[in-house]
C-alpha positions, 0 to 999 in steps of 0.5 A, spaced: 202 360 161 197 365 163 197 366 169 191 364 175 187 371 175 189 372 167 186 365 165 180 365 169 178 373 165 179 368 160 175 362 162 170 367 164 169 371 157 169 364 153 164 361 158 160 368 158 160 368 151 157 361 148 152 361 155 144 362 153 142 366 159 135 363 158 138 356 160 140 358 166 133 360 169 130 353 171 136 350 173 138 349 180 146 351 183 149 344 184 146 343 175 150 349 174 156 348 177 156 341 174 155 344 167 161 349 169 165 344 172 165 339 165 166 346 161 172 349 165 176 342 166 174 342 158 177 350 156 184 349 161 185 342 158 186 346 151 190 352 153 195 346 157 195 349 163 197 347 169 192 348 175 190 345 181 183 341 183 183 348 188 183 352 184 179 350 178 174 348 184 174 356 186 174 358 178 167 354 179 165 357 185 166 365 182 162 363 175 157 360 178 156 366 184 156 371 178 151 368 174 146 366 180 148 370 185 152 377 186 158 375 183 165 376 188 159 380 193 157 372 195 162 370 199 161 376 203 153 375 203 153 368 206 159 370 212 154 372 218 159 375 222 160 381 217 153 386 217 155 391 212 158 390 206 160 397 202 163 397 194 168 404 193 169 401 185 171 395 182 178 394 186 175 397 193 171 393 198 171 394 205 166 390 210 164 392 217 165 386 222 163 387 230 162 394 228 170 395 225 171 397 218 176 392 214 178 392 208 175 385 204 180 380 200 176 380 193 175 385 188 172 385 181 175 383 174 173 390 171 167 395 172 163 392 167 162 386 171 161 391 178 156 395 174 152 388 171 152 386 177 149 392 181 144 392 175 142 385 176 140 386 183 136 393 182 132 388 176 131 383 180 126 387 185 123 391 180 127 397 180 132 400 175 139 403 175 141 407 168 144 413 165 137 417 166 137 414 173 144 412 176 141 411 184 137 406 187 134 403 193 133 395 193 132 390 197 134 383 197 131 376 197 132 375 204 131 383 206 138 386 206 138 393 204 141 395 198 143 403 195 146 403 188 150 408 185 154 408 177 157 413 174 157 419 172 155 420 180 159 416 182 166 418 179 171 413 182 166 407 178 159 404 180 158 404 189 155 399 192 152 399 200 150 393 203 146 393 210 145 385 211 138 382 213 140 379 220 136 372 220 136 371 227 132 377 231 135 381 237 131 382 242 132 387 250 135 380 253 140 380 247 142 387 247 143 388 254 148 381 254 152 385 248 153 391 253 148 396 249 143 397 256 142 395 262 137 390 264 133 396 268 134 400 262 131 394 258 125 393 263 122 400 262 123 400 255 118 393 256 113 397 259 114 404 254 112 398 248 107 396 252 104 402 255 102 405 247 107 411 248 109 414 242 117 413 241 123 415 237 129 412 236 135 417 234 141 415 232 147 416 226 148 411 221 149 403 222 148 405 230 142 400 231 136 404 231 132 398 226 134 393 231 132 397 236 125 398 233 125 390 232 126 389 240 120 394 242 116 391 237 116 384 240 112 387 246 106 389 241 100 386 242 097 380 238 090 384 239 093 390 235 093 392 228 100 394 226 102 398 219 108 398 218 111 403 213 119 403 210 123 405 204 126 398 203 122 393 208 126 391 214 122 390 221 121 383 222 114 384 227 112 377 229 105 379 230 099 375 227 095 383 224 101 386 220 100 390 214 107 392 211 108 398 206 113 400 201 115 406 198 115 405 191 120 409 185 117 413 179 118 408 172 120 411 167 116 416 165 116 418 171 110 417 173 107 412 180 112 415 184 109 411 191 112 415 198 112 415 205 108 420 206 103 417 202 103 411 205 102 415 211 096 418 210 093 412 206 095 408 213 090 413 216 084 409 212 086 402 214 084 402 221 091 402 224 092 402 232 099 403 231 103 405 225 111 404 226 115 408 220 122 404 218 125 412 218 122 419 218 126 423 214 122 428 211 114 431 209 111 424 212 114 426 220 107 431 218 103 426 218 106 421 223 105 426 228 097 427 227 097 420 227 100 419 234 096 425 236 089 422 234 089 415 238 094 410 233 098 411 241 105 406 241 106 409 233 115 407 233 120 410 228 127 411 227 131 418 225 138 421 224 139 425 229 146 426 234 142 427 242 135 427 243 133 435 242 138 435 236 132 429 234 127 435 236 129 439 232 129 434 226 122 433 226 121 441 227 124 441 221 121 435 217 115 437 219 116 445 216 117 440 209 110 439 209 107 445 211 112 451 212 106 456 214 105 453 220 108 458 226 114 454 230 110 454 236 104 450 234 109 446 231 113 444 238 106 444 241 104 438 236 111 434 238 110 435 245 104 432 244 106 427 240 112 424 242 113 421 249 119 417 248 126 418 246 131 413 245 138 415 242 143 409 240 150 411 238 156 407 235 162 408 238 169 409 236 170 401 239 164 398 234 160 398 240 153 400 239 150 403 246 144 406 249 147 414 250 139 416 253 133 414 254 129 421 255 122 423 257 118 428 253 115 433 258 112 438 256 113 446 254 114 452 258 115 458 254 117 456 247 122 451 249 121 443 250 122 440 257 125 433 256 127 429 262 134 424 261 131 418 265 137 413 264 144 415 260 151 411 259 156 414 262 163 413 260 169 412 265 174 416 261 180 412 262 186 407 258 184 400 258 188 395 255 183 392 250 182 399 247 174 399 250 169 404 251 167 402 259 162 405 263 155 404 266 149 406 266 145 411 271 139 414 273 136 419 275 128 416 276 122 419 274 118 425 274 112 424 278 108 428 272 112 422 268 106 420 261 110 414 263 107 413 270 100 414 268 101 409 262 104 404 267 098 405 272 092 404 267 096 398 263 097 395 271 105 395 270 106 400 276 110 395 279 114 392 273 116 399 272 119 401 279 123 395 279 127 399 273 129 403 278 130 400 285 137 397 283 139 404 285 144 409 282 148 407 278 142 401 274 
């Protein structure tokens, strides 16, 4: 007799083999797996097997996953304690649940299934995943995050990295619950988002940043006009006057490529008050830069960057993408005026995700940047029993020259602002 994981590769061929894909298209999952209840009962009844109400029932549950949904990956998508979701090939699957890094209980048949599957879901939103083009950034239907690669890039078979859509929004409150900030360090970042200064978040991969940027946009007001632009779309903005973009891929023939950059400046055109980027990663840093620098005040975005002068030095950088004539100079003058606010988020070797440093852009002396850390997690370096990063947050107050101070005095929210620090050392 064949055994269990043997006879549903076989059930699955057959079922496979006599289905008319179009005749699944306008019917509902419950119509779907009655019919595939009625087939599967029908195909283990002829090959004699003995097989449990259990595991015929699983056996219904995977078919209809596969032809509806993303096949063994489903299980995964509907678990809400799992953020992300990370294929290294048909039998290598890891998920991260509370920041830690696990191995998950599924795999795949083969890679043919893997790679029918990464290519549904890049057909689904308009893209495609082939030989001529074996990468793709895709976005699910409720949000989640997607990059695919196949072979021949990916040697060890197709990869596939999914960053969940969390359907509940976390604002200040909550993050200062899970222990990322302090409530003082969550009420002067009220009044920054308030106030229209122009802000970073800089953090590694998965640390929070996007979460973040949702938080602050909370604090928008209802009278502003926001354009919102990112790669695959996640902010959440609960404004009533929101205009989001997104970046589009060349077809194929390579033609209609869509980037950041152009949405940036075409952004310009539309009459925006704030324009918030989902992430600067290159040329559009440019333009983002003179944007916040010509009245779009309280423009937000995200980068890759370990500590917040390494994040300068990024968008140094990103800005010599689009216009390497430019002296050095001129460039950290047009930063400077820029950015005000930097927020530098890190997840920890815990699967804590933590504020590291709140830092206000100063000014230049000479040719270097003066930035002052206005709040920073500092660590007790000592062995616990729950193997947890613990520490506090401190302060070291503003400076008197602080934009932040000046902002808070004309928006009438002085008094909120000092309150963040009248908590005392350490907030």
């Amino acid at each position: 007799m064949l055994g269990t994981k043997n006879l549903y590769v076989s059930l699955r061929k057959k079922i496979f083999d006599a289905l008319d894909p179009t005749a699944i298209t306008d019917i509902s999952r419950q119509q779907l797996s009655t019919q595939l209840e009625s087939a599967v009962d029908l195909l283990i009844e002829n090959e004699n097997a003995a097989v449990s109400s259990t595991v015929r029932k699983e056996f219904v549950e995977s078919l209809t996953d596969e032809l509806i949904g993303l096949g063994p990956l489903q299980r995964l998508m509907d678990d809400e304690s799992i953020t992300d979701i990370m294929v290294n090939g048909p039998d290598s699957v890891y998920i991260e649940r509370h920041g830690l890094m696990e191995l998950a209980p599924i795999n795949f048949i083969d890679e043919a299934q893997l790679l029918a599957i990464a290519k549904r879901i890049a057909n689904r939103v308009g893209r495609r995943v082939d030989e001529s083009s074996p990468t793709c950034d895709a976005r699910l239907a409720d949000g989640s995050r997607v990059n695919i690669v196949i072979p021949p890039i990916a040697i060890d078979g197709t990869t596939i990295s999914i960053r969940k859509f969390k359907k509940q929004s976390i604002d200040l409150s909550k993050l200062c619950q899970f222990g990322a900030m302090s409530p003082e360090m969550a009420q002067l970042l009220m009044v920054a988002a308030h106030c229209r200064l122009n802000i970073l978040i800089s953090g590694g991969t998965g640390s929070g940043k996007t979460t973040m940027l949702n938080a602050l946009s909370q604090f928008i007001s209802e009278k502003e006009r926001v354009i919102t632009i990112e790669d695959a779309a996640e902010l959440k903005l609960q404004q009533p006057h929101v205009v989001r973009l997104e970046t589009r891929t060349a077809g194929i023939e390579n033609t209609g490529l869509i980037n950041q950059r152009d949405l940036v400046i075409n952004s310009l055109r539309m009459r925006p008050d704030r324009i918030i980027v989902g992430e600067c990663r290159g040329p559009e840093a440019f333009e983002m830069l003179q944007a916040m620098n010509t009245g779009h005040d309280g423009s937000m975005s995200t980068l890759h960057a370990n500590t917040p002068r390494d994040a300068m030095a990024r968008v140094e950088s990103m800005v010599m993408m689009a216009n390497n004539n430019l002296p050095l100079e001129a460039i950290r003058r047009t930063i400077v005026s820029a950015v005000d606010l930097i927020i530098q988020i890190s997840r920890l070797h815990d699967g804590s995700r933590k504020v590291m440093s709140i830092t206000e852009v100063i000014g230049l002396e000479g040719a270097n940047v003066v930035m002052e850390e206005i709040f920073r997690f500092q660590p007790t370096f000592q062995q616990t029993d729950d193997d947890k990063i613990h520490g506090h947050f401190v302060t070291a107050g503003l400076m008197q020259r602080s934009v932040l101070v000046e902002k808070a005095k004309f928006f009438g929210l002085e008094d909120k602002l000092m309150a963040a620090f009248r908590a005392g050392e350490p907030a």
